[in-house]
C-alpha positions in Angstrom: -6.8 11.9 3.0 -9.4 9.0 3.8 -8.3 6.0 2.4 -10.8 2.8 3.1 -10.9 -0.6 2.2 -14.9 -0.2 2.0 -16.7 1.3 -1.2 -19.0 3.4 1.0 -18.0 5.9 3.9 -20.7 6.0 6.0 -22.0 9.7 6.5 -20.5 10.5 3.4 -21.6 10.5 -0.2 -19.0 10.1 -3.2 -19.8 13.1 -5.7 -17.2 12.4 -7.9 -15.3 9.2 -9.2 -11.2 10.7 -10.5 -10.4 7.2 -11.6 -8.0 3.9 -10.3 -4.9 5.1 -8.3 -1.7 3.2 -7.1 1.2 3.5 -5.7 3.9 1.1 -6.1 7.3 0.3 -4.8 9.9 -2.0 -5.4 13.0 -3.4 -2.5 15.7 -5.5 -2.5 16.5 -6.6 1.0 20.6 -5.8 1.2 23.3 -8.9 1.1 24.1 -8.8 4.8 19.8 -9.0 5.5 19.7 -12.1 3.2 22.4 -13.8 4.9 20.6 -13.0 8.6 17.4 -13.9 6.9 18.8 -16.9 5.6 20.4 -17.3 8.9 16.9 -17.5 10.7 14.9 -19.4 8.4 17.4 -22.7 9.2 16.0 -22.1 12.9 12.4 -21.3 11.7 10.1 -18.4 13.5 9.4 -15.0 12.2 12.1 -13.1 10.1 12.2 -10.1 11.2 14.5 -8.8 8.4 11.6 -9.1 5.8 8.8 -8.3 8.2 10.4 -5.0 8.7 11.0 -4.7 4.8 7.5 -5.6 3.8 6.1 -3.1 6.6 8.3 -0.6 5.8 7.3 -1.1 1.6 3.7 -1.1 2.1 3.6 2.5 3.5 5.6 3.4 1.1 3.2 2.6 -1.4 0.0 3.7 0.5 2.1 7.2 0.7 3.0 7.3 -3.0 -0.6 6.3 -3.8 -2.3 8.8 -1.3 0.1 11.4 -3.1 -0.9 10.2 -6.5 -4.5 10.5 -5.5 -4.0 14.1 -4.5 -2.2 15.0 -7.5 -6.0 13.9 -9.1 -8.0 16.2 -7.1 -9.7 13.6 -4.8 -9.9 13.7 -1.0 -10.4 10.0 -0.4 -9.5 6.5 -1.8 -12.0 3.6 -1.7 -11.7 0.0 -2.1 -7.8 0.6 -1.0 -6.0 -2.8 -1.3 -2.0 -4.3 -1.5 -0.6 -6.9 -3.5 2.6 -8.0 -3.6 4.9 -10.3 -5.7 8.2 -11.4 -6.0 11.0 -10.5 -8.4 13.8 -12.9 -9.1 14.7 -14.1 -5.2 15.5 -11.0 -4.0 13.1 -8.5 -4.6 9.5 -7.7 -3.7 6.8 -5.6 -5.3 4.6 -4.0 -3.5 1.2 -1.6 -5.3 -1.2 -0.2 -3.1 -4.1 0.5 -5.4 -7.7 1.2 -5.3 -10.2 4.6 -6.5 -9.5 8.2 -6.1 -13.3 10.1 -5.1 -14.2 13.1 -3.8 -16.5 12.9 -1.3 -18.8 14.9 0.6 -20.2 14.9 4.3 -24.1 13.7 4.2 -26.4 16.8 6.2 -27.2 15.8 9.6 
């Protein structure tokens, strides 16, 4: 599956829009990685505990949106993009989302 961030695919044409796909995913970072978090933010630098969460959530939901693209018949995703809030002090939400196509290679 081609998943882009552009709305063209150069060398390719779309031939078919299926419609706006997402994938979203919600984590809770466990007690004893808020206390190390909390732990490291007093010092200041990267925390490592939520980098690794936040990676960790956003292929998630590329995978869950890739997957959700399939089940619509298309073979690529366009104009892919992640956003992210927070819920409560705890939790994050993270939706990949963008348009399901197929698309074809262009002769030559």
């Amino acid at each position: 599956m081609l998943v882009t961030t552009t709305e063209n695919i150069p060398g390719s044409r779309v031939v078919e829009v299926k419609g706006q796909v997402f994938g979203l995913v919600v984590r809770s970072r466990g007690l004893a990685g808020n206390f190390m978090a909390g732990l490291r933010s007093l010092v200041g630098g990267e925390i490592t505990e939520y980098t690794q969460l936040l990676e960790e959530t956003r292929r998630h939901a590329l995978d869950r949106m890739i997957k959700n693209a399939q089940l619509m018949g298309a073979n690529a995703v366009v104009m892919m993009r992640f956003d992210s809030s927070e819920i409560g002090q705890t939790m994050s939400e993270i939706v990949a989302y963008g348009t399901a196509v197929v698309v074809e290679k262009l002769p030559g």
